[in-house]
C-alpha positions as CSV (number, residue, x, y, z in Angstrom):
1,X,-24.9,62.2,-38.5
2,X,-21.3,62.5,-37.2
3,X,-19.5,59.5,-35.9
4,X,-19.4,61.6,-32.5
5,X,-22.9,62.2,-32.3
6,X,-24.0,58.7,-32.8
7,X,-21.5,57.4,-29.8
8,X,-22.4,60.0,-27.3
9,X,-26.6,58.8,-28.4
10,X,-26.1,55.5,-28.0
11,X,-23.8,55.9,-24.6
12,X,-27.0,57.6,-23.0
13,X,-29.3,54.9,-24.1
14,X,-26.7,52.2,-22.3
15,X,-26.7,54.8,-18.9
16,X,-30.5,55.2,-18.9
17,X,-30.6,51.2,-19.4
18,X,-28.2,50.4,-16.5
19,X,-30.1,53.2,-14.6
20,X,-33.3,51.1,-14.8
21,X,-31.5,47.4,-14.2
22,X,-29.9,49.3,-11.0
23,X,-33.3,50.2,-10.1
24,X,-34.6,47.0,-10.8
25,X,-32.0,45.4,-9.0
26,X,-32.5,47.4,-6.0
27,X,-36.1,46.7,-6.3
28,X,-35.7,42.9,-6.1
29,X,-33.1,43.3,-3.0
30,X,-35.8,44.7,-0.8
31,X,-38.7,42.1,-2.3
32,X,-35.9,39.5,-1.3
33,X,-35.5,41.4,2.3
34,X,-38.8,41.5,3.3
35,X,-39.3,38.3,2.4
36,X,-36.3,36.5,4.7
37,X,-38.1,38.7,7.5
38,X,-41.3,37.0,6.8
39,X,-40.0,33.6,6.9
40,X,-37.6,34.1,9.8
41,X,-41.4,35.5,11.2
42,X,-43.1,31.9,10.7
43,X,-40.3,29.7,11.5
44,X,-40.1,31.3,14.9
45,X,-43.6,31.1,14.8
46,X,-44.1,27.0,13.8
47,X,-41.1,26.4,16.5
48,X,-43.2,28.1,19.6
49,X,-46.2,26.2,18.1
50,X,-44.3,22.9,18.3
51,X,-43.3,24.0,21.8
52,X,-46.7,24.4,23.1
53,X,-47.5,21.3,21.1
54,X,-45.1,19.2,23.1
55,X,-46.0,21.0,26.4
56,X,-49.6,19.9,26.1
57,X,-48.9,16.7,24.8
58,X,-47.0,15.7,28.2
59,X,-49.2,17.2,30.5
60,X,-52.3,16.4,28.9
């Protein structure tokens, strides 16, 4: 196989490889996105339940 050859093969096995850890990475961002909405989501939650909490607790 010519010297050639065998560099421009194993170039396109390292794009496709860096294709997929891009994707992956990409992937992960959006796993890591949803999931600071969802805790932003329940720590405005617990704080309006501690709110009530402490509303209740001095009137009742």
């Amino acid at each position: 196989m010519n010297d050639n050859t065998e560099i421009y093969r194993v170039l396109g096995r390292l794009e496709s490889k860096v294709d997929s850890l891009l994707e992956e990475n990409r992937r992960f961002e959006n796993t890591m996105k949803d999931a600071n909405k969802r805790i932003t989501r329940l720590e405005h939650d617990r704080t309006m339940v501690y709110g009530a909490a402490t509303v209740l607790g001095v009137i009742g």
